[in-house]
Every structure is written in structure tokens, then in C-alpha cells.
MILO-501692 format. One line per 10 residues: number of its first residue (from 1); their letters; for each residue y, z, x of N, C-alpha, C. Coordinates in Angstrom, 2 decimals. Atoms other than C-alpha are relative to their C-alpha. Layout:
NUM) A) Y,Z,X,Y,Z,X,Y,Z,X; ... .
END
This chain:
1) XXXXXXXXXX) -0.56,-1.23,-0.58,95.05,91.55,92.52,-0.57,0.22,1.39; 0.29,0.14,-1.27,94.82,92.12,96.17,-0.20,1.73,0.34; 0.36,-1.38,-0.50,93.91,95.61,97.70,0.33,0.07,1.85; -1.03,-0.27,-1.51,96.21,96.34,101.01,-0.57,1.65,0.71; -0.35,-1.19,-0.79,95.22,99.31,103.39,0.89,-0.25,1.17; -1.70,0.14,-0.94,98.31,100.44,105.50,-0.45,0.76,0.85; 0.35,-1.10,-1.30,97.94,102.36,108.79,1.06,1.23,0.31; -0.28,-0.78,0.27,99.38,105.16,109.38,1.33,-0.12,0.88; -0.72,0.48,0.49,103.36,105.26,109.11,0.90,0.82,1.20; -0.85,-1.57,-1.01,104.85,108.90,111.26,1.47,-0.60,-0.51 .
11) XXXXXXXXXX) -1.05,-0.09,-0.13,108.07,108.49,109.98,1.08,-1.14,0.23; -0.36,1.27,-0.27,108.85,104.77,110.49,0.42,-1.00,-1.90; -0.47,0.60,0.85,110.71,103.48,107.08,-0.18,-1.18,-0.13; -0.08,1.46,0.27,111.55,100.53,107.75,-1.00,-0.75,0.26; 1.45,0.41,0.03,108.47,99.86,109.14,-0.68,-0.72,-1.18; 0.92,-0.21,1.35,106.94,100.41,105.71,0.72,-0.90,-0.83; -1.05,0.62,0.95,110.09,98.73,104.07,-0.58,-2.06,0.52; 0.42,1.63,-0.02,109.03,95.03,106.23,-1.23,-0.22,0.21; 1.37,0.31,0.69,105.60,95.59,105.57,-0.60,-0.16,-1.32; -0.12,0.10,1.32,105.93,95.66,101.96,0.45,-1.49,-0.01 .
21) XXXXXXXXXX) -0.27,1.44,-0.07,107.85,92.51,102.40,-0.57,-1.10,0.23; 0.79,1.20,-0.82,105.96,90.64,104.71,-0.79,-0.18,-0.71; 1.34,-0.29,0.84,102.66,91.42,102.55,0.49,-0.86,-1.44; -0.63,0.67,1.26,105.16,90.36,99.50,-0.98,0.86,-1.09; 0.31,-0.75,1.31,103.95,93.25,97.44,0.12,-0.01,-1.23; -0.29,-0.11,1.64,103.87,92.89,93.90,-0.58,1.40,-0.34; 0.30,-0.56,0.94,103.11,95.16,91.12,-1.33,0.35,-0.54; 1.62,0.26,0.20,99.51,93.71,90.72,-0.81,0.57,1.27; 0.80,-0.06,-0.99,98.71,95.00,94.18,-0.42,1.66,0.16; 0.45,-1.64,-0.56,96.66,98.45,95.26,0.31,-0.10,1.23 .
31) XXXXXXXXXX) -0.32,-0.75,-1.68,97.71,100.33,98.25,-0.61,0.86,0.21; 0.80,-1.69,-0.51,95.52,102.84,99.84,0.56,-0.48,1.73; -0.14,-0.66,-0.85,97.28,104.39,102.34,-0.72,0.73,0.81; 1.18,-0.21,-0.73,95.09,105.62,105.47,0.91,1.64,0.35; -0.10,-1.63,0.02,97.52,109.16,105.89,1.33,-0.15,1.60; -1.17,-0.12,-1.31,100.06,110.11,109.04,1.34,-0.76,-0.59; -0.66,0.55,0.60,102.81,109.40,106.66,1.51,0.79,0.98; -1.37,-0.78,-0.71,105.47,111.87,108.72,-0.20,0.10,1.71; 0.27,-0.96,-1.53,106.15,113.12,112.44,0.10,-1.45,1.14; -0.36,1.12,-1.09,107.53,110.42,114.93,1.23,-0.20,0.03 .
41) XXXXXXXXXX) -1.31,0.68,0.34,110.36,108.45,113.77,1.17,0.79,-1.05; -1.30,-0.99,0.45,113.48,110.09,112.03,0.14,0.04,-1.46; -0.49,0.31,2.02,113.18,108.94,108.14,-1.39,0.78,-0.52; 1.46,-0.61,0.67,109.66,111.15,107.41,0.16,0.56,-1.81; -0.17,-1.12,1.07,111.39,113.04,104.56,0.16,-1.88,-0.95; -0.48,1.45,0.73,112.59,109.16,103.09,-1.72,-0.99,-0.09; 1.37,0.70,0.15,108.82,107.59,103.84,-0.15,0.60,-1.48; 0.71,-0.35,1.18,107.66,110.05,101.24,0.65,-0.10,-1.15; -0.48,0.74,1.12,110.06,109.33,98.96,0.00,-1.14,-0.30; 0.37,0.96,0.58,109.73,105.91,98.87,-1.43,-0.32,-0.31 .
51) XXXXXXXXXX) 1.47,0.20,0.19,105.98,106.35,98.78,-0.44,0.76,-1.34; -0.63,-1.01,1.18,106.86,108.69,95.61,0.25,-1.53,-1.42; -0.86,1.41,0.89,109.05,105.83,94.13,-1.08,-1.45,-0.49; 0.21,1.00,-0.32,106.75,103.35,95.14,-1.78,0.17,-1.31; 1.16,0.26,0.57,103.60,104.69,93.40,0.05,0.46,-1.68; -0.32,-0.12,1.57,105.23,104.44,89.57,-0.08,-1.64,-0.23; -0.18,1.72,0.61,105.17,100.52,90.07,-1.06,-0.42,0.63; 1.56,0.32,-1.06,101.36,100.19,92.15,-0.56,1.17,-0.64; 1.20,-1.13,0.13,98.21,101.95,92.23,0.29,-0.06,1.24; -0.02,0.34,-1.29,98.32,103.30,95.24,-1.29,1.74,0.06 .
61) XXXXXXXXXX) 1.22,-1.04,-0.30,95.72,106.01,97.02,0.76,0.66,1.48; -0.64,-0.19,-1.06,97.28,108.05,99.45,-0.54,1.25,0.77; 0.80,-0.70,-0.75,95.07,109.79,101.87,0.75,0.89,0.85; -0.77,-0.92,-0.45,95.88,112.91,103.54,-0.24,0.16,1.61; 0.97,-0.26,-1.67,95.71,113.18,107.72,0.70,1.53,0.59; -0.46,-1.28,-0.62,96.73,115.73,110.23,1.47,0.09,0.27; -1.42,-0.02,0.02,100.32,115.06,110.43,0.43,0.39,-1.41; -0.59,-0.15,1.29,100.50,115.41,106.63,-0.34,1.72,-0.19; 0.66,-1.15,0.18,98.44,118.70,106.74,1.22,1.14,0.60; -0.94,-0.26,-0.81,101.09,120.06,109.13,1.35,0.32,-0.65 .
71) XXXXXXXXXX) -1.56,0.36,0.84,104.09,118.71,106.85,-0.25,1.37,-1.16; 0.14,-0.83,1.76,102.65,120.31,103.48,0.04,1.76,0.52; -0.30,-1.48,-0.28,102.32,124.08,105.58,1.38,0.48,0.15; -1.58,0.18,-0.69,105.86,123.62,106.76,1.08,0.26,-1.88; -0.48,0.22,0.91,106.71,122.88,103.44,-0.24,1.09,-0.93; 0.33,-0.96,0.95,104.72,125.51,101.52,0.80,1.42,0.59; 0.25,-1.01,-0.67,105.10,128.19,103.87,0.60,0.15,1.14; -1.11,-0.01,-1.27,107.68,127.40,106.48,-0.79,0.22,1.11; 0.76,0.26,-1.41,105.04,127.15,109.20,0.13,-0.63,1.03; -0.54,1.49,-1.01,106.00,125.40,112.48,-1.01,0.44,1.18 .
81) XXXXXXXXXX) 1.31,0.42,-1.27,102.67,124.49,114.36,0.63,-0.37,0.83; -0.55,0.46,-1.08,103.72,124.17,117.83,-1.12,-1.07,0.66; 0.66,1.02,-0.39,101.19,121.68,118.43,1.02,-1.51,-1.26; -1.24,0.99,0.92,103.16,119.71,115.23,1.03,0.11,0.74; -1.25,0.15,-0.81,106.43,120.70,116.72,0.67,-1.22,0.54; 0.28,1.35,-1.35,105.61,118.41,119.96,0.17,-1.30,-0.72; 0.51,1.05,-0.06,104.18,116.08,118.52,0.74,-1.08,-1.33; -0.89,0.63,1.06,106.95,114.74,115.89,0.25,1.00,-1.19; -0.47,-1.19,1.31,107.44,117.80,113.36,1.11,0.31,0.24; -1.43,-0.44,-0.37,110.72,118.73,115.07,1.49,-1.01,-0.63 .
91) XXXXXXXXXX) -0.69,0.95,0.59,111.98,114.91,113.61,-0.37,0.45,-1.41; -0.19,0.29,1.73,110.68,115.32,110.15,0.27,1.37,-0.51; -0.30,-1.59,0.42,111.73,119.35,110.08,1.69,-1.10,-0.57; -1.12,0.63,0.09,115.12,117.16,110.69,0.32,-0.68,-0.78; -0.26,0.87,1.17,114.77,114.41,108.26,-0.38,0.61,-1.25; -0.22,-0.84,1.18,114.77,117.16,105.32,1.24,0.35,-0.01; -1.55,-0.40,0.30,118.50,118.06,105.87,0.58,-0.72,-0.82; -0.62,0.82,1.40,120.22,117.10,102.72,-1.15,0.00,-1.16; 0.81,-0.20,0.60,117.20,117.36,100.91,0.09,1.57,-1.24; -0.14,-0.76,0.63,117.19,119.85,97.64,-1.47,1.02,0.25 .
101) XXXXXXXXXX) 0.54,-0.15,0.22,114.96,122.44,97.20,-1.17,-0.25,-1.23; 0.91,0.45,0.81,113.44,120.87,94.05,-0.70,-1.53,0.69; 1.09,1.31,-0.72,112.79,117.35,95.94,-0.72,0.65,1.38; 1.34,-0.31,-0.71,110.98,119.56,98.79,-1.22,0.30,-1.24; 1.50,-0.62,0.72,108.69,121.18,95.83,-0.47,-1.42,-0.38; 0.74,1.36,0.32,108.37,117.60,94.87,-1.03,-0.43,0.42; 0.51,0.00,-1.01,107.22,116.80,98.25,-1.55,0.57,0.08; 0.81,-0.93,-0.55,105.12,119.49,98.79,-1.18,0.10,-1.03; 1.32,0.00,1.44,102.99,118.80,94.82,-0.36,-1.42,0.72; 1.02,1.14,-0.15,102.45,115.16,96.48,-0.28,-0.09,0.93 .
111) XXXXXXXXXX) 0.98,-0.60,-0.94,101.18,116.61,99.72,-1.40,0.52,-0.71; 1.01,-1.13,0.51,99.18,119.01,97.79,-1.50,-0.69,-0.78; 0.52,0.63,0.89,97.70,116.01,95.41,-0.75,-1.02,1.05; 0.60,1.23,-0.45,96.44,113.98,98.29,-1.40,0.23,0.77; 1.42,-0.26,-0.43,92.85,113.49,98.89,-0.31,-0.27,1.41; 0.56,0.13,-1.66,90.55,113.52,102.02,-0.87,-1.06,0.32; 0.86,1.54,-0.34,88.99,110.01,101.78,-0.11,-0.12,-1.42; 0.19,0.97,1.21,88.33,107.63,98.68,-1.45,-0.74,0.14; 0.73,0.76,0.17,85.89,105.46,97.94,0.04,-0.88,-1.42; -0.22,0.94,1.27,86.27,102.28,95.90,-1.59,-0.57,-0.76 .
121) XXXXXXXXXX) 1.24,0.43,1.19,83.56,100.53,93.10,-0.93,-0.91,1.13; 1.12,0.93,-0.78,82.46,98.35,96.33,-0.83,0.80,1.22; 0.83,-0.89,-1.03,81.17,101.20,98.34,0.83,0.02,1.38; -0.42,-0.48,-1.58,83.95,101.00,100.91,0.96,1.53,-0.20; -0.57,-1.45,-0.43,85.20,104.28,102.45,1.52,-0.16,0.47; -0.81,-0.66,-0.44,88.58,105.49,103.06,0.47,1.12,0.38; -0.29,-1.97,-0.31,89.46,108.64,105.38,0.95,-0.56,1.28; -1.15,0.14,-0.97,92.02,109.22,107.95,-0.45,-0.10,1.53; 0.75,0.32,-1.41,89.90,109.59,111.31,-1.29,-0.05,-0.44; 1.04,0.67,-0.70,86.89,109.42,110.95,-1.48,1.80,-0.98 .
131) XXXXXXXXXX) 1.37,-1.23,0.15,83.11,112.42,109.77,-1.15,0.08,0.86; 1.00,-0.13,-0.87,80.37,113.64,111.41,-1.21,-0.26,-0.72; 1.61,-0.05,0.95,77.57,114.14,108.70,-0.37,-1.10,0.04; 0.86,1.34,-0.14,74.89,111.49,109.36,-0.38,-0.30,-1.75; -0.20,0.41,1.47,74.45,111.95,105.18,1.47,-0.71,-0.77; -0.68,0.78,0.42,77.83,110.48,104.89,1.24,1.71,-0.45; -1.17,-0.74,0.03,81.22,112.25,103.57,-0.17,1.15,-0.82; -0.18,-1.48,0.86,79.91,114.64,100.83,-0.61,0.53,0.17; 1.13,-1.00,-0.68,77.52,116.30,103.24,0.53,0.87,1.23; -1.26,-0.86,-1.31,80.78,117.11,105.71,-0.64,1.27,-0.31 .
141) XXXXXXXXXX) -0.52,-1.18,0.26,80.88,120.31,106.61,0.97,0.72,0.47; -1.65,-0.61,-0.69,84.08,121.08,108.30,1.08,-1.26,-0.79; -1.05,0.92,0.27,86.55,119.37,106.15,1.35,-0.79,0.89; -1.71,0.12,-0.79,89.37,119.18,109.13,-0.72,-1.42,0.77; 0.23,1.56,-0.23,86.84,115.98,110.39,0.46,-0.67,-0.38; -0.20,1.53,0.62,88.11,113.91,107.80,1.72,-0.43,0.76; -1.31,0.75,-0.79,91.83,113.93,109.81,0.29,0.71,1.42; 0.05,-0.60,-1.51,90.60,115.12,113.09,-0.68,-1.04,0.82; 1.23,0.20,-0.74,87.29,113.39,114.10,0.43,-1.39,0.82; -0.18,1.61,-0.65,87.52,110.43,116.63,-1.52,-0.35,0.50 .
151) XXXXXXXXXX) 1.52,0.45,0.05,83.73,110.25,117.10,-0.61,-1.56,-0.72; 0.62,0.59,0.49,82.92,108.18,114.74,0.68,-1.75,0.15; -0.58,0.96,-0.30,85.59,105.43,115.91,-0.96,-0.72,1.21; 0.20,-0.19,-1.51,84.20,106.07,119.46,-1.79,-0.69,-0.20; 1.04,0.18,0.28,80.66,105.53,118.09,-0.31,-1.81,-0.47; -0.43,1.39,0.12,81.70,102.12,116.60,0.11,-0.69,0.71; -0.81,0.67,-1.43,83.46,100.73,119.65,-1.13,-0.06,0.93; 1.30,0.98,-0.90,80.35,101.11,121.78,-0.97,-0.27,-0.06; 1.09,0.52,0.73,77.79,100.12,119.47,-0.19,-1.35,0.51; 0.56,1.53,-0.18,75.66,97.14,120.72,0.15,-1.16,-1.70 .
161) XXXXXXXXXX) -0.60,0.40,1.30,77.38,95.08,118.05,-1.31,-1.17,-0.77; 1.02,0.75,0.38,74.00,92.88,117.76,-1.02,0.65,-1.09; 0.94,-0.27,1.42,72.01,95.45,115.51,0.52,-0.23,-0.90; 0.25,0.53,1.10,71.40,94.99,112.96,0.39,1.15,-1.39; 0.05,-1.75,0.76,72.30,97.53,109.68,-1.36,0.54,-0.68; 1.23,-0.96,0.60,68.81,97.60,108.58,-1.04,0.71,1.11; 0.74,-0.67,-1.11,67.58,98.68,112.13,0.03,1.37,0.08; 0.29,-1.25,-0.11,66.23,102.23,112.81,1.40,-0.07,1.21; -0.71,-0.01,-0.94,69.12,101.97,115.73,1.38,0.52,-0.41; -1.31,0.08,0.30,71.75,101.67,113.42,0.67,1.30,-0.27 .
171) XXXXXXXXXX) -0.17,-1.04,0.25,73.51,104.73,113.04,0.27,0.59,-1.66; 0.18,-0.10,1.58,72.84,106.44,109.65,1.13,0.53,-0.33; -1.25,-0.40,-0.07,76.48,107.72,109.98,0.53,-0.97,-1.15; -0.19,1.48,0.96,77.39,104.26,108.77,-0.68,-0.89,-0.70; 0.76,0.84,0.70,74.87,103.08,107.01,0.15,0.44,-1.92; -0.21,-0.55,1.34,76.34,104.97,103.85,1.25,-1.03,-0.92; -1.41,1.04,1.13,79.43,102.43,103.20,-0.24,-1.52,0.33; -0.03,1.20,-0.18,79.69,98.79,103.01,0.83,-0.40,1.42; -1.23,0.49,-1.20,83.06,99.04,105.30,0.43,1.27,0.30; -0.42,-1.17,-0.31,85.02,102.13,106.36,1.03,-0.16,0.37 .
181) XXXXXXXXXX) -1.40,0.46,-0.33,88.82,102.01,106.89,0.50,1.75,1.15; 0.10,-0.82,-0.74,90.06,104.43,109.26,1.44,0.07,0.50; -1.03,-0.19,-1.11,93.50,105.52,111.32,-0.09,0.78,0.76; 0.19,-0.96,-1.08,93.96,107.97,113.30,0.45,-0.22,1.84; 0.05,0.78,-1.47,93.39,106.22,116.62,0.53,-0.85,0.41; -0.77,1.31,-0.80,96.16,103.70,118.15,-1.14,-0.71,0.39; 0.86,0.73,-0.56,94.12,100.75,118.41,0.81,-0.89,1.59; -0.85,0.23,-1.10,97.44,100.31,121.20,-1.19,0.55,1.33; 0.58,-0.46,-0.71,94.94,102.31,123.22,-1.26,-0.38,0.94; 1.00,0.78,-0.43,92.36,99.88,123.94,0.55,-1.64,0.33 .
191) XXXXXXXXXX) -0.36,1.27,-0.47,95.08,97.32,124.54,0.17,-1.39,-1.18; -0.18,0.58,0.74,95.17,95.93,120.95,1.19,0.38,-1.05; -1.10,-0.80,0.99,98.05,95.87,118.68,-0.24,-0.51,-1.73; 0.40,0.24,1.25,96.40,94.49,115.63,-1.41,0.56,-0.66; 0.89,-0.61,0.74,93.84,96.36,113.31,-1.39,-0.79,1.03; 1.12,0.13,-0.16,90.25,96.62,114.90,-1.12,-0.57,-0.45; 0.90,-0.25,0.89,86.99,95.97,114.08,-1.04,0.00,0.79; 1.57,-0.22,-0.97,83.48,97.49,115.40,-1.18,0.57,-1.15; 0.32,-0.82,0.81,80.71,97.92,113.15,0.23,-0.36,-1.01; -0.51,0.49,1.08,81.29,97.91,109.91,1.34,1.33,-0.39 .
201) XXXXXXXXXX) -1.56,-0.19,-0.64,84.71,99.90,111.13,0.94,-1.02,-0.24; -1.17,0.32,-0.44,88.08,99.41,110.53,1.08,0.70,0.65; -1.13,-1.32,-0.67,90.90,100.93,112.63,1.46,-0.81,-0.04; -1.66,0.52,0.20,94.51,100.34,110.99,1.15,0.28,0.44; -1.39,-0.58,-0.73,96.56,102.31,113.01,-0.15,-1.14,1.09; -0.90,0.91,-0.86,98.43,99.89,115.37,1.05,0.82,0.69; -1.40,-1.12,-1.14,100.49,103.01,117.06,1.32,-0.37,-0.01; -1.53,0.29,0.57,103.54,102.31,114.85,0.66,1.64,0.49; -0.72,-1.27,-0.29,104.24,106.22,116.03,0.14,-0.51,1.77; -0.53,-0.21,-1.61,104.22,105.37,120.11,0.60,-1.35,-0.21 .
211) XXXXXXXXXX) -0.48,1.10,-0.29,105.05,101.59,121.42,-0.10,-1.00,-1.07; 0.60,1.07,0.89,103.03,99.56,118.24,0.67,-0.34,-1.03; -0.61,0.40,1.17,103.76,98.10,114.99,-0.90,0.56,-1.20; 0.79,-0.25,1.10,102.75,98.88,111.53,-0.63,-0.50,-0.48; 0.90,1.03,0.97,99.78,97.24,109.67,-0.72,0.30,-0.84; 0.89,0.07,1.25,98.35,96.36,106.58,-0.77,-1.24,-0.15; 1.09,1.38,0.34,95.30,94.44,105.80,-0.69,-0.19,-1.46; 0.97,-0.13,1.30,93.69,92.96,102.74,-1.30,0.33,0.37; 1.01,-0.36,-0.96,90.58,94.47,102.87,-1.00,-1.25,-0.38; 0.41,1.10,0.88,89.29,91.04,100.77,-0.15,-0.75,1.33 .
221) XXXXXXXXXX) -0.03,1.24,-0.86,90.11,88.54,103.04,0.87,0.30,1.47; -0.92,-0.65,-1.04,91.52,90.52,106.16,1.12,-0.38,0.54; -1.26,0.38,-0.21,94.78,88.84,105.94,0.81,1.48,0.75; -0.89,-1.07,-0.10,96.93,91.21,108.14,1.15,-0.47,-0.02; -1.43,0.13,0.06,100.40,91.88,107.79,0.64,1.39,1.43; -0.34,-1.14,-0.56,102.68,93.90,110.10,1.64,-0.33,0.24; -1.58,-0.22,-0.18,105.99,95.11,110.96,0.31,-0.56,1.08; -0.19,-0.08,-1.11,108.04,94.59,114.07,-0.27,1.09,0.57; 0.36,-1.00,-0.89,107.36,97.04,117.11,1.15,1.44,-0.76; -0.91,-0.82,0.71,108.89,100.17,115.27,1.04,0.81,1.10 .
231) XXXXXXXXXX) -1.11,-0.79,-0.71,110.82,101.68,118.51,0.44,-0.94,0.47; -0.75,0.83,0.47,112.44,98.25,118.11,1.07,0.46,-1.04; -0.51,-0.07,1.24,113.34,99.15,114.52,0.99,1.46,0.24; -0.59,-1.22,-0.69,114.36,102.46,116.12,0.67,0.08,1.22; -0.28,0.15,-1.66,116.42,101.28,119.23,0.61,1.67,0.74; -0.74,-1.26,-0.71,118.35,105.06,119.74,-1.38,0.92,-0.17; 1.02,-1.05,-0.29,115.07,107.15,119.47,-0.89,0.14,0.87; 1.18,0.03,-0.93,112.34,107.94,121.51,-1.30,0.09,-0.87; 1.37,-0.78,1.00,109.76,108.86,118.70,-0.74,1.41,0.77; 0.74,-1.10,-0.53,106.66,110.03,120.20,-0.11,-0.54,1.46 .
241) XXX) 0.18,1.03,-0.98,107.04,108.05,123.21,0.96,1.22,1.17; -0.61,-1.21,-0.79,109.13,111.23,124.82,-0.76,0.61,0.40; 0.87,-0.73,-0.43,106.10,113.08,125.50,-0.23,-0.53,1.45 .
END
């Protein structure tokens, strides 16, 4: 059985549809999802349904970020963050038309059900950006770190990659997980379009919401997989690439 984390998705279907493929998903495989499942691309309301559909035939783990946080208020409570708005909420307000009110409450119980980081039997971490607490994730104390913080990416990236993890140097941030999976952050942004690594950091977003593609990696044997460039897959939209 293989264990796949996916990067984070905004609204990109098909994306998700030839990353499943490519990967050649079976039945036997876990998915932990890293979160930013809506808010870009035009199918947000259809991601979560097939991510719905998808987790009656997988284990899957589906982490919650700040685009989802956004969705589920919208959803509970008809809230329209004008910082969401901007920033792709105005597409996935859109990709609910036709939608019932019982498949929003659907929606809105598997928003409600999704956690703020994981952790598997091997001591690696999953969260959507990133914590501050130098004791590690259950010493947070502002929960909105776990799909806010870019620190701890930032901390990674210009780490003298030569210490060591048992050095007093090393930051005790990370000295709590084996590995740490992470999105949040277009690794497009540093000029890469395939999953990161700094540290004992991973960064799976590939900025399938602006110019990038989608990716999933085993976290075993870091086989990655990925989509084509998704505003390819999207030739009439702009996503988030209108800003």
C-alpha cells in the first residue's frame, strides 16, 4: 500500500482527475490531502464531491486550509470574506449553482469534519502551512497557524542544510517530526514547479491555483506524480492568475 500526499487543488478537477490517473490509484492506496481544496478554478463545488465519492473506496485524510475555512463560513453562514471573494471564492460561490440544498449540508458536515494536521504511526506531520510552537503542533496556540503560517517554510528554505538534527542549531520547531508535509506556499515562487524539499520539509503545492501543476508524492519513495499546467486544463479561465 502506498501513501500519496496531494497539494493543494483550488478548484482544479481535472487536475485531481489526471493525478489520480497518473499515480494509478488503487483502492489499496492512502491519500492525505494537504487542504486548499476550493477557490481558483471553476469546478470547486465538483472537487469536493469527488473527494466525497472518492473517500468510500480509499483512506484518505483530508486536511483543512484557509481556502476551505472560507468555503465552510460561506456555506454555514452565507459569509463572503472579501479577502476570499478576490482571491477565488467568487468561482466556487459559482460552482454551487445547481447544487441542492441537502448536497451543500453535505458539503458543509465534510468541511466541518476536517482536521488541522495529522500525524501518521511514523511520526510524520501533516498541516496545511506550516506552526509556530517550538514544542511542536499540540503546544500551538493560535490555531489559524496551522493554514496561515509561512514561517516555518521560510525557516526551512534558509536553513544551512549541513546541520545536523541532533545539533543545538537545529531548530526545535522541527525536531518534533521525522518529515513534515506542507502546502500552502507555491513552490512556483522560488522558480520550482515540482514539490520541494528543505529540512526535513516538504512543500506540495506546485501553484496548481496560479501558472503550476498539481502534485502528489509518495511520501515512501518520493515518486512524484503530477498533472498538466492546470490553466492549460482550463484554457477559457483566468483562475487566480487575474489578480
Amino acid at each position: 500500500m502506498r501513501t500519496l500526499a496531494i497539494g493543494d487543488i483550488h478548484g482544479g478537477l481535472r487536475g485531481l482527475i489526471q493525478v489520480v490517473e497518473r499515480a494509478n490509484v488503487s483502492s489499496d492506496d492512502a491519500l492525505i490531502f494537504l487542504g486548499d481544496y476550493v477557490d481558483g478554478w471553476s469546478e470547486a463545488a465538483q472537487v469536493i464531491q469527488y473527494l466525497i465519492d472518492l473517500s468510500k473506496t480509499n483512506t484518505c485524510v483530508f486536511i483543512k486550509g484557509n481556502h476551505d475555512i472560507w468555503c465552510e463560513q460561506w456555506l454555514a453562514y452565507g459569509t463572503v470574506n472579501d479577502v476570499w471573494f478576490k482571491n477565488g471564492g467568487k468561482e466556487t460561490i459559482e460552482s454551487y449553482d445547481g447544487f441542492s440544498k441537502d448536497q451543500k449540508l453535505m458539503h458543509l458536515d465534510f468541511f466541518e469534519s476536517m482536521p488541522l494536521y495529522h500525524m501518521d504511526s511514523q511520526n510524520r506531520l501533516f498541516v496545511h502551512a506550516g506552526f509556530t510552537s517550538m514544542h511542536g503542533v499540540e503546544r500551538e496556540l493560535h490555531k489559524e497557524n496551522f493554514y496561515f503560517d509561512r514561517t516555518l517554510w521560510e525557516m526551512a528554505l534558509t536553513m544551512d542544510q549541513r546541520i545536523e538534527k541532533n545539533s543545538k542549531l537545529y531548530p526545535n520547531r522541527l525536531k518534533h517530526y521525522s518529515e513534515i508535509y506542507i502546502g500552502h506556499t507555491p513552490t512556483i515562487n522560488f522558480g520550482k514547479d515540482k514539490p520541494m524539499h528543505a529540512a526535513n520539509v516538504w512543500d506540495v503545492d506546485t501553484g496548481a491555483t496560479f501558472t503550476g501543476k498539481l502534485s502528489a508524492i509518495d511520501i515512501d519513495t518520493k515518486e512524484v506524480f503530477q498533472s498538466d499546467k492546470l490553466m492549460d486544463l482550463y484554457p477559457d479561465e483566468l483562475g487566480r492568475n487575474k489578480r
